[in-house]
N, C-alpha and C positions, 0 to 999 in steps of 0.2 A: 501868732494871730491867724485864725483862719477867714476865708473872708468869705459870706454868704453874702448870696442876691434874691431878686425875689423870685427865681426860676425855683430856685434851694427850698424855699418856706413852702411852693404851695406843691412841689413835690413828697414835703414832708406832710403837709396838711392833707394830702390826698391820701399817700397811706394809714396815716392816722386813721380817717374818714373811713378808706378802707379794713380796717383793724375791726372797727366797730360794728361793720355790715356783716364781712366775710368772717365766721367763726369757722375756728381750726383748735386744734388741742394742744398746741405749741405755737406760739408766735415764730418758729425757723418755717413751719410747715407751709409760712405765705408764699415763699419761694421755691417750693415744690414741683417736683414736675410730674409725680404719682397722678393717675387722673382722675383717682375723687379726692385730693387734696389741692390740687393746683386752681391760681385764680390767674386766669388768662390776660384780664388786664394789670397785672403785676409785669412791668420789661423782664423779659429771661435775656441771658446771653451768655452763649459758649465761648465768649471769648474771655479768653484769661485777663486779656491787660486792658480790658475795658476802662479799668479806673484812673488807668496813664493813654489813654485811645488820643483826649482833645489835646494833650502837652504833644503827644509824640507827633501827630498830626503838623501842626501849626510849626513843629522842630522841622520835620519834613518840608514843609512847604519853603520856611524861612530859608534852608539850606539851598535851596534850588532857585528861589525867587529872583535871581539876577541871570538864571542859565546856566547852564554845563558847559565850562569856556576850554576844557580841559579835552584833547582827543583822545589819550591813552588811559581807558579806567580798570581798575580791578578790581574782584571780588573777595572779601574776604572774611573768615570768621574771627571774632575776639570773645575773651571769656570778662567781666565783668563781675569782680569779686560782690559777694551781697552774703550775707549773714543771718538775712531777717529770716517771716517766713512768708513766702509766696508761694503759687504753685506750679510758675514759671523755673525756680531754681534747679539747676541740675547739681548735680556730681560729679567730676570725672576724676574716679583716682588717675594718679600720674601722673599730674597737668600742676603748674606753677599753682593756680587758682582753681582749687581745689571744688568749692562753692559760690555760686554765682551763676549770671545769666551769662546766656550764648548771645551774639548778638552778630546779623552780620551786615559786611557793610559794603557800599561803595564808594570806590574812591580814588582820586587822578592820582596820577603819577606823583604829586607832591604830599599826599596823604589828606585832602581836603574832603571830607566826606558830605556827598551827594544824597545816598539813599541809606537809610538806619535800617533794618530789621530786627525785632528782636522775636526769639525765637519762641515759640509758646505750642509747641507741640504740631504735631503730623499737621502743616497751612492746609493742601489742595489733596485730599485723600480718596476725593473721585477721581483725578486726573491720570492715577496711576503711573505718574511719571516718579522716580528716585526723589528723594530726599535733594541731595545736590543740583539734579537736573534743574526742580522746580525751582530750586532757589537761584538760579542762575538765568532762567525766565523770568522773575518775579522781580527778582532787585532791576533791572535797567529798563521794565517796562514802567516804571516811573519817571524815567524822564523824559524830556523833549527831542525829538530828530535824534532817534537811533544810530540810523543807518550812517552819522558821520562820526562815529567814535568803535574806537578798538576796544575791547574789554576781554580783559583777561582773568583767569579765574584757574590757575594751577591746582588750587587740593582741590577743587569739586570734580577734575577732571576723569580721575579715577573713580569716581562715583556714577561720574555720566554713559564711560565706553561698557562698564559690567555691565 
């Protein structure tokens, strides 16, 4: 069962309405970003996990909603077996889990995970900082009063000194 509300109908009622205004020679071409095809007021977004954004969010939140009780945290990656198709999925020959998402995470010493990341391609690619660097800025600036927890993060290490 899927469950729609009324945010659902008059979003669909809008592009409809839109359909019938905005002529293109392919209904894909609404979401275009050519610029004599594109219609501005259609949302665009570069992000991949747009469609899981409000679960992973609310996951997020819930996870942290009592505080970070834990001093010693760590950083870590997990692979996340998936099958389907997305365009999140990686590959990595060699690896237990072969297909699936990267995800990575934080988490106290007893393995209670604080901060989720999942991975969806190059996050801050003006920052110019590594791969590992950023992500090891990015996961613990989510949570509350930093500066009284240890956080360790062994593989990014080697990604941060190169």
């Amino acid at each position: 069962m899927i469950a729609i509300d009324c945010t659902d109908i008059a979003h669909f009622l809008e592009l409809f309405l839109l359909s019938g205004y905005h002529w293109v020679p392919k209904e894909d071409y609404n979401w275009s970003t050519a610029d004599n095809l594109k219609v501005d007021i259609v949302p665009k977004s570069d992000d991949k996990l747009v469609t899981i954004a409000p679960i992973h969010e609310e996951l997020g939140g819930n996870l942290r909603q009592f505080g970070t009780f834990h001093k010693k945290l760590s950083i870590d990656e997990l692979k996340v077996p998936y099958y389907g198709h997305h365009t999140c999925k990686m590959s990595i020959k060699g690896k237990s889990i072969r297909l699936g998402f990267k995800i990575w995470m934080l988490c106290s010493s007893s393995g209670y995970p604080y901060v989720i990341g999942i991975y969806s391609g190059r996050m801050n690619e003006l920052s110019g900082m590594p791969l590992g660097e950023d992500v090891v800025t990015q996961l613990p600036s989510k949570i509350a009063d930093r500066s009284r927890h240890e956080i360790y993060f062994y593989n990014f290490l080697h990604r941060i000194i190169c």
